[in-house]
C-alpha positions in Angstrom: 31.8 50.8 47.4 32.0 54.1 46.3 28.7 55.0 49.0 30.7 53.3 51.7 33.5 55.4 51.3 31.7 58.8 51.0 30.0 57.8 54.6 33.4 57.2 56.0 34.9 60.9 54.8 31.5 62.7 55.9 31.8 61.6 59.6 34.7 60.6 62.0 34.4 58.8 65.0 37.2 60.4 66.4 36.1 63.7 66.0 32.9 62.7 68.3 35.2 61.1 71.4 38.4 61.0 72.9 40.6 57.7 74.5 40.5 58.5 78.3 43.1 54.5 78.5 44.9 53.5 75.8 45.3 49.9 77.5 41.7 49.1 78.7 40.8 50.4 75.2 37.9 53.3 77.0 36.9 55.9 75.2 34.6 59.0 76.1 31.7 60.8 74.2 32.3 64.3 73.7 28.9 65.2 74.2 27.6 63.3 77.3 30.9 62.7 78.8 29.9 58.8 79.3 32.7 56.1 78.7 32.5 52.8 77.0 34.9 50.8 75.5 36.1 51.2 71.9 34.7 53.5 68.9 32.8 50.5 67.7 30.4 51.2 70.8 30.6 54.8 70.1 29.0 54.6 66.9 26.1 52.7 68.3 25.6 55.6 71.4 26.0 58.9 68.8 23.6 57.0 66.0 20.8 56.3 69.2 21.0 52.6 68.8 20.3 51.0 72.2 21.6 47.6 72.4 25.1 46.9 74.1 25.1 51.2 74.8 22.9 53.5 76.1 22.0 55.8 73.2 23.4 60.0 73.7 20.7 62.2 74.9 23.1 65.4 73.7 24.1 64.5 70.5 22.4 66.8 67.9 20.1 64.9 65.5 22.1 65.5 62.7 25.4 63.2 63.8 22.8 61.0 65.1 21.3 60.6 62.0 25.1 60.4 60.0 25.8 57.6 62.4 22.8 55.7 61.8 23.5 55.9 58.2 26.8 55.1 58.5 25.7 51.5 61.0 23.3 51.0 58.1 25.6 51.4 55.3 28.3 49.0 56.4 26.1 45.9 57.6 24.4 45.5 54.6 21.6 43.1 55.3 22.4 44.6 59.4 20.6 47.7 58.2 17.3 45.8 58.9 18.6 45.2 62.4 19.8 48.4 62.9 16.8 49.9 62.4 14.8 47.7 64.6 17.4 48.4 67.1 17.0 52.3 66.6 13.3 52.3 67.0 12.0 54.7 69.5 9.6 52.5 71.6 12.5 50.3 71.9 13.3 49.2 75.6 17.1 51.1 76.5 18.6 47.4 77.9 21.5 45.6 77.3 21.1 43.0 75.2 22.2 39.7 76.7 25.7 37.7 75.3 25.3 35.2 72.5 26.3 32.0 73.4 29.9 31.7 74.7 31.2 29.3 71.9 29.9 31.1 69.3 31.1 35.0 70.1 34.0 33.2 70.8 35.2 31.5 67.2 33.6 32.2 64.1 34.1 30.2 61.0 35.8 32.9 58.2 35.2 30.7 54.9 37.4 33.7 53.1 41.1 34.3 51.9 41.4 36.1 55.2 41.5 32.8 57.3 45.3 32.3 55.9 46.3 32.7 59.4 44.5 29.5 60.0 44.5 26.2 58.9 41.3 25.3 60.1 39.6 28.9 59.1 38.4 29.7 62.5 38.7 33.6 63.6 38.6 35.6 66.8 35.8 37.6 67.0 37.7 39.3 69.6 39.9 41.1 66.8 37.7 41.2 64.4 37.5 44.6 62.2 41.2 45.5 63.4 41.4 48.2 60.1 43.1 51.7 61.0 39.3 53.1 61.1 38.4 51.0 63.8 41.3 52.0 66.3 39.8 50.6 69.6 36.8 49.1 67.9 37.4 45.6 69.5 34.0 45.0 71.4 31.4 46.4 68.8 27.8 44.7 69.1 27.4 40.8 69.8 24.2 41.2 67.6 26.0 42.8 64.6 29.2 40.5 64.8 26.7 37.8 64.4 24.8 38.8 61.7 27.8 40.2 59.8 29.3 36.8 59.7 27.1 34.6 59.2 24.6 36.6 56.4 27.1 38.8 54.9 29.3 36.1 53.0 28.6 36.1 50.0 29.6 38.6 47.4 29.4 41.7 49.7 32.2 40.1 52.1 34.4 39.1 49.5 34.3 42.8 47.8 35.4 44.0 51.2 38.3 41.8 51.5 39.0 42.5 47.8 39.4 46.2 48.3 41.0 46.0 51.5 43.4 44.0 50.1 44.3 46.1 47.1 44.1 49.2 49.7 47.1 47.9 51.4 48.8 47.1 48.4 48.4 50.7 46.9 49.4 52.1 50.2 52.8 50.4 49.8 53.7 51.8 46.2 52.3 55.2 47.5 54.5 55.1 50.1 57.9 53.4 48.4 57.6 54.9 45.3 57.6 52.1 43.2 56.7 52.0 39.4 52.8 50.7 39.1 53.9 48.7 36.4 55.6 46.5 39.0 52.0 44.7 39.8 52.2 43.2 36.4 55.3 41.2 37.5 55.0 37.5 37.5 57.5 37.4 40.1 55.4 40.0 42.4 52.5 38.5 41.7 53.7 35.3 43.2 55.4 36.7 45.9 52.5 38.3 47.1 50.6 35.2 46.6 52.9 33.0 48.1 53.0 35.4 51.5 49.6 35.8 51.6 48.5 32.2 51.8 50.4 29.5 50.1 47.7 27.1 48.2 44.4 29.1 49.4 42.4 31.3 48.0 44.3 33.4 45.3 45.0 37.2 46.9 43.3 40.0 44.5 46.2 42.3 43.3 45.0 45.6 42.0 45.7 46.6 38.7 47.8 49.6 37.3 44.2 51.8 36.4 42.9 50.7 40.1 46.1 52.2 41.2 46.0 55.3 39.6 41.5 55.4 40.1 40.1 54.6 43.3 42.9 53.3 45.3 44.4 56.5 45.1 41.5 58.3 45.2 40.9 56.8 48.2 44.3 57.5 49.9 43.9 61.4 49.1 40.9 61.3 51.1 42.6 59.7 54.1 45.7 61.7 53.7 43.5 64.9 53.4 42.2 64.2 56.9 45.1 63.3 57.9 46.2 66.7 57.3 43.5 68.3 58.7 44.2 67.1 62.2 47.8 67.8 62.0 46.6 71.6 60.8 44.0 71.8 63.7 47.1 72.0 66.0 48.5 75.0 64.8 46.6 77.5 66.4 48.2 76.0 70.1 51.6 75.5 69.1 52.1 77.4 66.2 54.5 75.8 63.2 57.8 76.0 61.3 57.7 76.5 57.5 60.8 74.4 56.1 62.7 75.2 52.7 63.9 72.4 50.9 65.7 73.6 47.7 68.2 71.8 45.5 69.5 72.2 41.3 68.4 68.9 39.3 69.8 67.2 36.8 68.6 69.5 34.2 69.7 72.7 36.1 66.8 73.8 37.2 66.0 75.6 40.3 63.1 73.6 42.4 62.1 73.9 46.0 59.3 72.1 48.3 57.3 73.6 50.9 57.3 71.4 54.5 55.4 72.6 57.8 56.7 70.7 60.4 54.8 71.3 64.2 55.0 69.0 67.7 52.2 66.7 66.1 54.1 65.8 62.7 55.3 67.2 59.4 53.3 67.3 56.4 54.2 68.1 52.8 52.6 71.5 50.9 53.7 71.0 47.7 57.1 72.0 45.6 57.9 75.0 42.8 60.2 75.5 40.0 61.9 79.0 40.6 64.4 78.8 37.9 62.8 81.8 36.1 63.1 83.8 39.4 65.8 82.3 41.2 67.5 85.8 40.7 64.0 88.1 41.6 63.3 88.7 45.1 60.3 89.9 44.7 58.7 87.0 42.8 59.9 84.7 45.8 58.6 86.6 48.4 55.5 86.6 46.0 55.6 82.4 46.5 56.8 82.8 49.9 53.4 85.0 50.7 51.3 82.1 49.3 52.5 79.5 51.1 52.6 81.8 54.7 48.7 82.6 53.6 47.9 78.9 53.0 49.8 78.0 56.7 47.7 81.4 58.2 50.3 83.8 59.3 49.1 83.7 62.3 50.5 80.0 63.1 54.0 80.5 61.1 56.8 80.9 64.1 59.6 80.8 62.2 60.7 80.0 58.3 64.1 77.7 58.5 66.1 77.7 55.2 68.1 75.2 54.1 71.2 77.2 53.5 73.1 79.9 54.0 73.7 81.3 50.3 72.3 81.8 47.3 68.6 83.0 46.6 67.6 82.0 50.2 70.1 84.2 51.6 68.5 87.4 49.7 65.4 86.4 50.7 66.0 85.5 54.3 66.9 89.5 55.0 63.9 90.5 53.1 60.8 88.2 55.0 61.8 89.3 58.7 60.8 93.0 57.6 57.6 92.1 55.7 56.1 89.6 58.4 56.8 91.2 61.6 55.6 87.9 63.6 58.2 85.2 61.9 61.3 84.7 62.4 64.0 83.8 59.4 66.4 81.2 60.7 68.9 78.6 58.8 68.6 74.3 59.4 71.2 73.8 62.5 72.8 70.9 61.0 73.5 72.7 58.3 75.2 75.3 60.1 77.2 72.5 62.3 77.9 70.9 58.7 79.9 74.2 58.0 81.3 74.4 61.2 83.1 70.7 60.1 83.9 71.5 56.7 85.9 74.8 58.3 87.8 72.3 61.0 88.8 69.8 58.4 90.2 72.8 56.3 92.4 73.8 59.1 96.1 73.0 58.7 97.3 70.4 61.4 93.5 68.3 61.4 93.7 68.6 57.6 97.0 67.1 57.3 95.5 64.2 59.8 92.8 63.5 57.7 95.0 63.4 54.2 97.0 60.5 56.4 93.7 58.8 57.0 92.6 58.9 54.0 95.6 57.6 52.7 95.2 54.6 54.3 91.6 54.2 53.3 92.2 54.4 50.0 94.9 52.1 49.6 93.1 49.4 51.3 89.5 50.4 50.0 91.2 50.4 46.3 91.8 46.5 46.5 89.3 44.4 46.9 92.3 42.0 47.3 93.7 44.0 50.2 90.4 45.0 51.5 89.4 40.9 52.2 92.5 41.3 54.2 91.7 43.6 56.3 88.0 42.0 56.7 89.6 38.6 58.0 91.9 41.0 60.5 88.4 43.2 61.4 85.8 40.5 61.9 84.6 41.8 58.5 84.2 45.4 59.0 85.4 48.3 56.9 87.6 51.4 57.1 85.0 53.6 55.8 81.9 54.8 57.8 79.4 56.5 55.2 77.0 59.1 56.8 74.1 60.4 56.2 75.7 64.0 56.5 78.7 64.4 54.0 80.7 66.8 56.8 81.0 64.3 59.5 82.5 61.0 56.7 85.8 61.7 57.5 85.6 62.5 61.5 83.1 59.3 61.7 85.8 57.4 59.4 88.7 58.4 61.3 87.4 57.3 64.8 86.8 54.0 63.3 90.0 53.6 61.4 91.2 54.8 65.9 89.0 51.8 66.9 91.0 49.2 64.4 94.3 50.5 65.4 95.5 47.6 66.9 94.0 45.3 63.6 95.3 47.5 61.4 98.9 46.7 63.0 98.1 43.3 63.1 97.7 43.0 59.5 100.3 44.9 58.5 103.0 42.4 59.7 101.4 39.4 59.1 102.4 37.1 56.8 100.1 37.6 54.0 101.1 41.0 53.4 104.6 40.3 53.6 104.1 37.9 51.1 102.3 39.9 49.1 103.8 42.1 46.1 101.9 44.9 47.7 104.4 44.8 50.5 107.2 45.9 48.1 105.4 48.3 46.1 106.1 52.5 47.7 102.7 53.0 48.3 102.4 50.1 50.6 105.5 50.6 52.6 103.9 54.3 52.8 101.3 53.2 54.3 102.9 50.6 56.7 105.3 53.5 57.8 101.9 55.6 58.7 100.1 52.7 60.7 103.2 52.4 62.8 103.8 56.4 63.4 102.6 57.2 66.7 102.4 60.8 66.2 100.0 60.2 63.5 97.6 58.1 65.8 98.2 61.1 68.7 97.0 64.0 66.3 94.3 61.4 65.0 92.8 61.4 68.5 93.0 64.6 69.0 90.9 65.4 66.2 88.5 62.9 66.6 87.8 64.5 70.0 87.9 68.1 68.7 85.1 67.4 65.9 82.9 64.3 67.3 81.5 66.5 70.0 79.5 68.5 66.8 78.6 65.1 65.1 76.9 64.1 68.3 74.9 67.3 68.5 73.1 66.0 64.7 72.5 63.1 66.2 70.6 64.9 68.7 68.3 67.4 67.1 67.6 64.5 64.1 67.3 61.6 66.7 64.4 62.8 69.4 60.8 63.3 68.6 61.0 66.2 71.1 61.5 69.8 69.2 65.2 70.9 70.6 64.2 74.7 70.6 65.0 74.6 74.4 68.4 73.1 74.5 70.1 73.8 71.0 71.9 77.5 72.8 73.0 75.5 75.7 74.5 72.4 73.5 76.5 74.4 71.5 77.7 76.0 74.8 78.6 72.4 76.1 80.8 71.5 72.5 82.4 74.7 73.1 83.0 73.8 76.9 83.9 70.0 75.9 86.5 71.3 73.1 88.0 73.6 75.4 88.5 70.9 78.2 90.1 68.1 75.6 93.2 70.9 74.6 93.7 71.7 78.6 92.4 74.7 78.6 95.2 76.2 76.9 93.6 79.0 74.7 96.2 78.7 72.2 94.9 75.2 71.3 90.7 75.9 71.4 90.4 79.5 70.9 90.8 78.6 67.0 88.0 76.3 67.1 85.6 78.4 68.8 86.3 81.1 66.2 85.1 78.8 63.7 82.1 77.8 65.9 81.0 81.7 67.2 81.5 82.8 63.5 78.8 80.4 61.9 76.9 80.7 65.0 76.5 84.8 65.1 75.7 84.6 61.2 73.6 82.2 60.7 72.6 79.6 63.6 71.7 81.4 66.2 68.3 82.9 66.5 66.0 85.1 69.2 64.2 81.6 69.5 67.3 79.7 71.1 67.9 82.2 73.3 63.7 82.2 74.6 63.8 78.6 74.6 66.9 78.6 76.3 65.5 81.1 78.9 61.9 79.0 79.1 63.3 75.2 79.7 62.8 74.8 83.1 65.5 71.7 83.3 67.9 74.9 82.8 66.4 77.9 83.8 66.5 76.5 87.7 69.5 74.7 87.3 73.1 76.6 88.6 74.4 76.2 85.2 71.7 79.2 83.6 73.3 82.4 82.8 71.4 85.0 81.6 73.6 87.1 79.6 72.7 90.4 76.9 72.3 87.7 74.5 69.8 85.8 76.2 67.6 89.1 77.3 67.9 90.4 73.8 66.2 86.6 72.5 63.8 87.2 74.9 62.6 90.6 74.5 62.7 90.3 70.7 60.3 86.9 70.7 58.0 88.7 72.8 57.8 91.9 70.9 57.4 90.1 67.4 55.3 87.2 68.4 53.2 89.2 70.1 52.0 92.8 68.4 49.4 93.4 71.2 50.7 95.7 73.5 48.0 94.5 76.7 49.3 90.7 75.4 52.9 91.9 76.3 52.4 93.6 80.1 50.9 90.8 80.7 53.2 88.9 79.8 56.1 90.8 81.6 53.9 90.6 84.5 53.8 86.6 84.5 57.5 86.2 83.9 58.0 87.2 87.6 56.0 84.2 88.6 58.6 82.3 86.7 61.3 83.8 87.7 61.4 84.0 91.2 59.0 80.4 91.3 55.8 81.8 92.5 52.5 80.6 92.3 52.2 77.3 90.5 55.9 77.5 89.4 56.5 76.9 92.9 54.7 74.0 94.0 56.5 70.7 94.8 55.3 68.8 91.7 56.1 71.7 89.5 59.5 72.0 91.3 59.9 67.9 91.3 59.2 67.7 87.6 61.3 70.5 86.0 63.8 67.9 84.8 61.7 64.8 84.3 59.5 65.9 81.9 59.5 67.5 78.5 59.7 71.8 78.4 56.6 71.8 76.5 54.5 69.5 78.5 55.3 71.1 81.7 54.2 74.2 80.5 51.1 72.5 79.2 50.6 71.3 82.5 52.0 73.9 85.2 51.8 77.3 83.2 47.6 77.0 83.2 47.8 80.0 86.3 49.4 81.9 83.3 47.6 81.6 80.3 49.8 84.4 77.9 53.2 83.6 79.1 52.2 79.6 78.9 51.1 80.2 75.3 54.2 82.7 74.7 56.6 79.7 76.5 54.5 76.8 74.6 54.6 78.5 71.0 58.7 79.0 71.4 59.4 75.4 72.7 57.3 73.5 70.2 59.8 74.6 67.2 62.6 72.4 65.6 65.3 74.0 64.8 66.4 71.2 61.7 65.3 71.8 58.9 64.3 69.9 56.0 67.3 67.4 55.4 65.9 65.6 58.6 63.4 64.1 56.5 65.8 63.4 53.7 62.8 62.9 51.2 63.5 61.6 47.7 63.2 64.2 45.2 62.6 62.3 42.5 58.9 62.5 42.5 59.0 66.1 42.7 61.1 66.6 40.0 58.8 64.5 37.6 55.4 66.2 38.9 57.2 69.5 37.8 58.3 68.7 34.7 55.9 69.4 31.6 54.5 67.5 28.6 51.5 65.9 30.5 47.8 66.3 29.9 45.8 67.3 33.0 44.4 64.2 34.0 47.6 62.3 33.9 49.5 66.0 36.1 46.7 65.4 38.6 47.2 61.9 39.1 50.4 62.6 39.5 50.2 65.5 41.6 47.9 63.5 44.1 50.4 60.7 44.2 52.8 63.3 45.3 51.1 64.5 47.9 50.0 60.8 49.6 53.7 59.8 48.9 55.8 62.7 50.9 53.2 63.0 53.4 53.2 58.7 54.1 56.8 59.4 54.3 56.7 61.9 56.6 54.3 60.6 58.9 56.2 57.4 59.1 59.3 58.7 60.0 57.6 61.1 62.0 55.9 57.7 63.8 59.9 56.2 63.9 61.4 59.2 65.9 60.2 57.5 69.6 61.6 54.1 68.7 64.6 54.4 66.4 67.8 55.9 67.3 69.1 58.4 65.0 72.4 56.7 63.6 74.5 58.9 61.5 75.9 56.2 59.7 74.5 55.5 56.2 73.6 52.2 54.7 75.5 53.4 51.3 78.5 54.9 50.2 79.1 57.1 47.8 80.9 55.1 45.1 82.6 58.5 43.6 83.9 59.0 47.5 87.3 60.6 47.7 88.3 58.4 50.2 88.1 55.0 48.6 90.1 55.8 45.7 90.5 54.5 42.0 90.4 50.2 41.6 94.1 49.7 41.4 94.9 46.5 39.0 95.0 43.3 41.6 98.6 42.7 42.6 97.8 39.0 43.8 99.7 37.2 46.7 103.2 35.6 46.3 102.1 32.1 48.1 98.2 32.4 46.1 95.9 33.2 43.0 94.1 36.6 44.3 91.0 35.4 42.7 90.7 32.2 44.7 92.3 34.4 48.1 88.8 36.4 47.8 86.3 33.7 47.2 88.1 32.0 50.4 87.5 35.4 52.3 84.2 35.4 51.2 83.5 31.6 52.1 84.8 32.1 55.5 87.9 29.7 54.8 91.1 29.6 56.7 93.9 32.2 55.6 96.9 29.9 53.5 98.7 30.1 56.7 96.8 28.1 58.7 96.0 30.6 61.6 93.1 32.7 62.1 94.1 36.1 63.0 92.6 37.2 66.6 90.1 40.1 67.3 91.9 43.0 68.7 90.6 44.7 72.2 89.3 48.1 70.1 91.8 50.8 71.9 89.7 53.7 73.7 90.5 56.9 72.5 93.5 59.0 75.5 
């Protein structure tokens, strides 16, 4: 086992080719340039073995020979074949299909036939691990021989490890105590799933966990990393801050380089001892720039505006010339919402709402109510930002307007002591104000337009560099057209916006990546102001310290401003606002090699920080806590590092396919706005107790009527 796995870290197939189409599964050697489909026959051509591929006559002898090694390492008994196969007075011919019936269905006598009844297995998917990406059509001659000789001990290890690989990989990545494997009832489960009266699955055990399994998963992670690294030179990276006070009061902070191919973790500090010492953090700061190469660092985005980040943030811009000091945007927009919700008319809204909500979310009594008038839904919208709860919360409580009403004068309530109590008839008397739901509106239309901008920058996969400075432009526009233009009514609100923005948000990089998306820089709505050609200039001069680099860069930007060249060609021209910033100037800017790089290295930035990831810090905390030996604070360090960087890569993976959706699966049970339990008041006409369970059963209210869904009324 342990040889296997040192072949597989010595050498990487996908170092040696490239896929030239995903779908027909071709891939392309990066020595001879010949295509053939799938790694599988890769192999085979780097190691020299002719058989189903012609052997490379460019690849140097020693990845011929790693290959080889490798083709003899993982056949076992196929090593014999491999080196007949490899022999140089060997005839270069394809070797003829086995028979039809038997490449087609092979009989798998192992615990990996559960998806079979009969055991049978398509040799067409065989060897579908993550290593074998593409590998479908590998060698007739060793698919033959690996199933029918190898199937005895040496298959069944294989299956065993792979097995307890995949189970490791999921408390790596959950977090999960080891100790759970010991579980009877996870011990079944996994059973059970696997294959329900076959051969028992092999579940690893807490020291294979924390051995080889792990051991393993460092590796892969560590090459993982590697790749994501080799990226940096092209599109440069961001170095993100994540810093937060535990439990115990201590001062802790974790290092994050996020870049266009994915984020990956560093590792995490205690500062507590030099939380107040500026010159001990930009000590730690220096290490990590180092480890990143300061040459690849764009920009360093902190995760807030005060504190010993804000000391330090004025301090790094004069002691690395090249990277910029900038603060997460939704942060920023997260104190642009706590300002609006301070200010006196929307705060005064949003005590009303909240009154509501916590007179109905106090009662589970009076909240089963409301479910049966709602189709089951709440008041309260929990969200993943703590701002944006009471703006998300008071559109919905807008949307239920109508069921709120409904309730309200149903019978039920009237019959309910609640009905006669001052707090209820308060709250009947606020459902039925119509000035209340007018200023709710209003507020919900001032505020929701920042909310959506979150959703945006967390949501795409896409870095945002290039449209953040014209969003905030459109909220500001948006704001200003829901109060009539009257500048009475939105001039207060972009106060609060320009304030946070000039301080904090905005940075030279919005205003270059403003200036270098071609979706806006063509379009009539660009303006170039002082603001923008200050960005600009200051990008260029920092980012790049070679004066030649910079005239000729000047020089280029004519091209692209006035479209000449390339920039004004009619697929250039056709795709300025079909395809991403970055990959039209991968594709488009090649006539302008510095200003492409300039352009590339500014647009492949995020400008979120951290709290986008929203990584459990948990582990963190533990690794950084004393009292271990080093064996066990190494263990634990690796698991760590494969657990925040499976994390990240998965959500990195997610970012295509799920929508971001600000609204959070929990709520916060110490939440202002669901109030204290209040003691059950029961119904008049009914035993509380048996009015929930008949909520809860789906039975029909006391008065025989269901109530009816109400149309949800669109905001005016």
């Amino acid at each position: 086992m342990n040889k296997m796995a040192s072949s597989d870290f010595c050498i990487n197939v996908h170092d040696h080719g490239k896929v030239v189409d995903v779908k027909k599964q071709r891939v392309r050697c990066n020595y001879c340039e010949k295509e053939m489909s799938g790694f599988s026959h890769l192999k085979y051509h780097l190691g020299g073995v002719c058989g189903d591929v012609i052997p490379c006559e460019k690849v140097s002898e020693d990845v011929k020979k790693l290959f080889r090694n490798k083709l003899q390492e993982r056949g076992g008994r196929l090593c014999k074949e491999v080196r007949d196969l490899s022999h140089q007075g060997l005839l270069q011919k394809r070797n003829g299909y086995p028979n039809k019936n038997v490449a087609k269905k092979m009989r798998w006598q192992s615990s990996e036939s559960s998806g079979s009844e009969s055991g049978e297995y398509d040799a067409n998917t065989y060897f579908k691990s993550e290593d074998d990406l593409f590998e479908p059509a590998i060698l007739h001659s060793e698919r033959i021989v690996s199933e029918s000789d190898v199937t005895g001990d040496s298959k069944e290890e294989s299956l065993s490890e792979k097995n307890k690989k995949c189970v490791g990989r999921f408390f790596f990545e959950t977090g999960i105590d080891f100790k759970v494997v010991n579980s009877p009832s996870f011990q079944r489960m996994i059973s059970d799933i696997h294959s329900p009266g076959h051969t028992k699955y092999k579940i690893p055990s807490c020291q294979e966990l924390k051995g080889w399994i792990l051991k393993d998963e460092v590796k892969e992670m560590q090459e993982y990393v590697k790749k994501i690294r080799q990226s940096w030179a092209d599109t440069g990276c961001s170095i993100l801050l994540d810093g937060w006070i535990d439990e115990k009061g201590r001062n802790l902070v974790s290092f994050i380089v996020d870049c266009t191919q994915g984020p990956i973790y560093l590792y995490s500090s205690d500062i507590s001892a030099s939380v107040n010492d500026v010159s001990t953090l930009l000590r730690l700061l220096e290490k990590v720039i180092v480890e990143v190469g300061v040459e690849n660092v764009v920009q360093i985005i902190s995760f807030s505006t005060i504190g010993w980040v804000a000391a330090v943030g004025r301090e790094v811009m004069d002691r690395w010339k090249t990277v910029f000091w900038t603060v997460n945007a939704s942060h920023c927009i997260e104190l642009m919402l706590d300002k609006i919700a301070m200010m006196g008319e929307i705060r005064g809204t949003l005590e009303k709402a909240k009154t509501i909500s916590k007179f109905i979310h106090g009662s589970a009594t009076l909240l089963n109510l409301l479910r049966d008038y709602t189709d089951g839904h709440d008041l309260l919208k929990p969200t993943k930002m703590r701002s944006a709860m009471p703006f998300v919360t008071l559109e919905n409580i807008i949307s239920e307007k109508e069921n709120l009403k409904a309730m309200f004068t149903s019978s039920e309530w009237n019959n309910s002591t609640w009905s006669s109590r001052a707090e209820g008839k308060r709250v009947v008397e606020l459902v039925g104000d119509h000035s209340f739901w007018k200023g709710a509106g209003m507020v919900v239309k001032i505020a929701l337009p920042l909310v959506r901008v979150v959703c945006l920058i967390n949501g795409d996969d896409k870095p945002q560099m290039g449209y953040i400075y014209e969003t905030m432009d459109q909220v500001k526009e948006t704001i200003k057209e829901e109060c009539n233009s009257k500048k009475s009514q939105y001039m207060p609100f972009w106060k609060v916006i320009d304030e946070i923005w000039d301080e904090h948000l905005h940075s030279p990089l919005h205003a270059a990546g403003y200036f270098f998306n071609p979706s806006i820089f063509y379009s009539t709505e660009f303006h170039s102001d002082s603001e923008v050609t200050f960005g600009l200039l200051s990008c260029m001069v920092r980012m790049n310290q070679n004066q030649p680099a910079q005239d000729k860069i000047l020089q280029q930007l004519d091209a692209y401003r006035h479209s000449k060249g390339a920039f004004g060609e009619g697929s250039t021209v056709h795709q300025r606002t079909r395809l991403p910033p970055t990959m039209w100037w991968s594709r488009y800017g090649r006539q302008y090699p510095e200003l492409q790089q300039f352009a590339t290295r500014i647009l492949s930035q995020t400008c979120v920080g951290a709290s986008k990831y929203k990584l459990n810090r948990s582990l963190a905390e533990k690794l950084l806590t004393k009292g271990r030996d080093c064996i066990e604070q190494q263990q634990l360090s690796d698991l760590t590092f494969v657990h925040y960087n499976l994390q990240l890569r998965q959500q990195h993976s997610q970012l295509s396919t799920v929508n971001y959706d600000i609204v959070a699966d929990e709520m916060d049970g110490t939440d202002e706005w669901i109030g204290d339990i209040t003691p059950e008041m029961g119904f008049q006409n009914g035993d509380s107790a048996w009015k929930e369970l008949e909520s809860f059963n789906g039975a029909v209210p006391v008065n025989g009527e269901r109530p009816s869904t109400q149309v949800k009324e669109e905001l005016r």
